[in-house]
C-alpha positions, 0 to 999 in steps of 0.5 A: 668187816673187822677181818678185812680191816685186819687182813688190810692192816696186816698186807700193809704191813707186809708191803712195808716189810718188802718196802724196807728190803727193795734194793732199787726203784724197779723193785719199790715202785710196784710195792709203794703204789700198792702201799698207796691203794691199801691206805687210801682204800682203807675205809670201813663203809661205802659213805667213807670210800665216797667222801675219800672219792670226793676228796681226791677229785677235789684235790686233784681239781685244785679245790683245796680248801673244798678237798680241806672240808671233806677230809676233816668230815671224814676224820670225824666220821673215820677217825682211825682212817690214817689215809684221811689224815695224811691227805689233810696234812697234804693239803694244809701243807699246799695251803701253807698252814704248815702247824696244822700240816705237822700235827696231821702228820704226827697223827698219821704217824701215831696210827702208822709209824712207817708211813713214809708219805708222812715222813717226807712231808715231816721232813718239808715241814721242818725245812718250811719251818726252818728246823733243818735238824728235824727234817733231817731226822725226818728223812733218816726215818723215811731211809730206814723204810724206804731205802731206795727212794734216791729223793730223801737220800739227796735230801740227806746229803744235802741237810748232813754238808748244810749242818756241817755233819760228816758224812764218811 
């Protein structure tokens, strides 16, 4: 079990790196729904991959506040289970509770720094929060990892001519 955590850990890691080096969306795209496959994968037991399940139904149902429950029973269970995190922040975010949207994401960038899901939510939460500075950082980072996703590239654009940033 703990080797096939490792080795998941470590194809993460290396679709990352590979991420990081994508020069278009042709190139990224195969390696970010990989990247997506391996994190919400990433359980430890068939009772974590059940509840990951039953989440994602619930989600993709539009049962947020039901998907809600399941996803912080399963950071009880799982608490290492960055995915589990990231799905919350996603749904309190949909739910409009954008301090409990922030603090599962920092918690999911504690345990996976270049998870750039996390980022661009970083970055909506800022700009919900009305902090354009900080969203700004949010998607410099989201950049640096993912640098052919054109959306934060706009996004850049748009926060450096809001703030008044050169951008030569």
């Amino acid at each position: 079990m703990i080797a096939s955590i490792l080795n998941a850990s470590s194809t993460t890691q290396t679709l990352l790196d590979q991420l990081e080096r994508a020069q278009s969306m042709d190139e990224a795209g195969p390696i970010v729904e990989k990247l997506w496959r391996e994190w919400t994968s990433a359980h430890k037991n068939s009772d974590e991959e059940a509840l990951m399940s039953e989440g994602l139904v619930a989600m993709s149902e539009g049962n947020l506040d039901r998907a809600e429950n399941i996803f912080t029973k399963l950071i009880e269970v799982n608490p290492s289970f960055t995915e589990a995190w990231n799905k919350r922040a996603t749904l309190r975010f949909m739910l409009w509770d954008f301090e409990g949207s922030l603090k599962d994401v920092e918690k999911v960038l504690t345990l996976e720094p270049r998870h750039f899901g996390a980022l661009s939510g970083l970055g909506m939460i800022h700009l919900r929060l009305g902090d354009p500075e900080r969203a700004l950082k949010a998607y410099e980072d989201l950049v640096n990892i993912f640098p052919s996703n054109a959306d934060a590239v706009q996004k850049i654009i748009t926060l450096k001519n809001y703030l008044g940033i050169n951008t030569l």
